[in-house]
N, C-alpha and C positions, 0 to 999 in steps of 0.2 A: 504493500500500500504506500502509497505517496511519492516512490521512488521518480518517477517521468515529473512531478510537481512543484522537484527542488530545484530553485533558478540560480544557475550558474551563468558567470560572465568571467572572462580571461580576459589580461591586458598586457602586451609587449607596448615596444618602443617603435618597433617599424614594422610595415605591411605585410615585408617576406615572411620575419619570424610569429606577427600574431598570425597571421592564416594557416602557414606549417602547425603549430605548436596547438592551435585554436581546433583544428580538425585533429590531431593526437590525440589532443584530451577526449573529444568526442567518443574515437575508436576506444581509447583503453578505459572510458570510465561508460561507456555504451549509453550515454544519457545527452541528450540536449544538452549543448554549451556557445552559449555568445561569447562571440568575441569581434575584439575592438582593438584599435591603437590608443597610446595613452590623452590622446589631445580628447578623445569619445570620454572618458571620465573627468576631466577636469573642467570639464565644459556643466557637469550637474552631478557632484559628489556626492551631494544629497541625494540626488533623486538616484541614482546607482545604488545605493546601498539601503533606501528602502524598498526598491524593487527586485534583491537578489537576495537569495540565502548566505550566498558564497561568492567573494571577489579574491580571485585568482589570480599572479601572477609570480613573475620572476624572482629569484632573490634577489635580482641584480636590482627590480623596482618595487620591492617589497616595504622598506623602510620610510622612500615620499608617500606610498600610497595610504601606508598605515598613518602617519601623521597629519597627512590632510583629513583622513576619516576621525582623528583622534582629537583635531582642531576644531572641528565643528561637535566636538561634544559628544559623538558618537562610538558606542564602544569597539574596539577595534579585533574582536574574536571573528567577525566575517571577512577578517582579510588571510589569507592565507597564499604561503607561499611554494613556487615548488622549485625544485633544483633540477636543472639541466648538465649533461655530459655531454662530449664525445665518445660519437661510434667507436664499440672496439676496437672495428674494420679500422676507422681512421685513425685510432691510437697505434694501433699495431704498423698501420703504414710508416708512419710521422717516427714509430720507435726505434724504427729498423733505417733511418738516415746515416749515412758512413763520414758526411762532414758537417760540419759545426753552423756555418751562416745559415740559419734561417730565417726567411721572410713571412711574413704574415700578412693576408690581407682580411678584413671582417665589414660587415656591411654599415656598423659603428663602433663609435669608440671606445664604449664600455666591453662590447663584444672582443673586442681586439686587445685590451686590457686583460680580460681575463685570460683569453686563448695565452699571449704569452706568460702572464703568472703559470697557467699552468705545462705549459712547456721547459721556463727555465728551473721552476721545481722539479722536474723528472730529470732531468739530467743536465747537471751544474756545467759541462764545459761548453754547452750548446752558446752562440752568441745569436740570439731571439730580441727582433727588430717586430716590430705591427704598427701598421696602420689604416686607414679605411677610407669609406669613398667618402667619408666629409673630408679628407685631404687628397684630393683626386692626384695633384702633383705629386707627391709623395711617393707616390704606387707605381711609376715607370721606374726612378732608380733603385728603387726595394728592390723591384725583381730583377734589374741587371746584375746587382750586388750580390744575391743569393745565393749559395750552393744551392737550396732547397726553397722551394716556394710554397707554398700553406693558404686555400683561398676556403674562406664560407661558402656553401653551398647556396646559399643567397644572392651571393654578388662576384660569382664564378666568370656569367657570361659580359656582366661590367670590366671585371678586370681582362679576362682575356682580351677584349676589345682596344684597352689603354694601354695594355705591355707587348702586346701579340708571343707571349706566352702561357703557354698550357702548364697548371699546376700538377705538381707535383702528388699533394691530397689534395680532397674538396671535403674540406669536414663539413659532417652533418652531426647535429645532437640530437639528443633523445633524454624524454624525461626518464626521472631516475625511480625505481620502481618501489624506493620508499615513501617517495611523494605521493606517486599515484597510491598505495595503500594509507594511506594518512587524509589523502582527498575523500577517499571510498569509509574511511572510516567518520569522517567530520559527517558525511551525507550520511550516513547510517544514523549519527546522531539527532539529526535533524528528522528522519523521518518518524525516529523513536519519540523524539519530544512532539512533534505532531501529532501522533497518533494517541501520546497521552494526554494529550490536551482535550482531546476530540474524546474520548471517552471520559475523560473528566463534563465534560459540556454536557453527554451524553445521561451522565448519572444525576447530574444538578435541574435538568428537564422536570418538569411534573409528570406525573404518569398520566396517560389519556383513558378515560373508563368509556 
């Protein structure tokens, strides 16, 4: 009972990765999920979080989204966040590099941020350079300089365009499957507190003779 009736809403930062991550959520949690870029929430905070059970996104935008809900007075247990990896596929590719320059391209900045934090935490002698297409300049001598090139699967067929080089990987992420079990539990809780609400309702009725 109630499970199709709890309204979820997702939020990235740009259009590639809400639409990717927006339709994931759908498949692995099999339930209706809205999704938007973040300008669609800041545009009526309010009215988002009285109209969802669950506001979803990244950790990377987890902390503005709770504070804006948190600034308007509103308590912020409907905001939840989930964490994103890299494919094995493209771990194992990126792991098995023989020289040290690599380059990185991501579709933004925070993306490209992270990619290399976690690059040059896997292996210290790697020299791990990133940048993205809000620095479109930037992206032709990256990849000249590179032993190894590294592109998001987002902004694969941008940068080939700008370098007229073919990456090396194309990482693609994937949510991480304690999230999803932590999403799937949050909604379990919601259907549980509904359904005792509703037989609460039910029992406080008069009886009809």
């Amino acid at each position: 009972f109630g499970r199709s009736q709890v309204d979820l809403i997702f939020y990235e930062c740009n259009d590639h990765d809400t639409i990717d991550m927006g339709r994931r959520l759908i498949e692995v949690l099999s339930l209706p999920v809205e999704y938007h870029n973040l300008p669609h929430f800041y545009a009526d905070p309010a009215a988002i979080f009285k109209n969802h059970d669950l506001i979803i996104t990244t950790y990377h935008h987890l902390a503005e989204i709770t504070e804006m809900i948190g600034g308007l007075g509103l308590p912020t247990d409907k905001v939840v966040g989930i964490e994103t990896r890299v494919s094995p596929d493209a771990m194992l590719h990126i792991a098995r590099f023989p020289k040290p320059r690599i380059g990185i391209v991501c579709t933004n900045e925070n993306t490209a941020h992270m990619l290399k934090h976690i690059l040059t935490g896997y292996r210290s002698e790697w020299q791990v350079e990133a940048t993205s297409l809000e620095e479109p300049d930037r992206i032709k001598p990256l990849a000249d300089r590179s032993d190894h090139f590294v592109v998001t699967h987002t902004c694969a067929d941008e940068v080939l365009a700008l370098t007229g080089r073919n990456p090396d990987v194309v990482v693609n992420f994937q949510i991480d499957e304690q999230s999803v079990a932590y999403l799937n539990q949050r909604i379990n809780e919601i259907r549980q507190e509904r359904l005792s609400h509703l037989r609460t309702e039910s029992s406080t009725q008069p009886s009809r003779v």
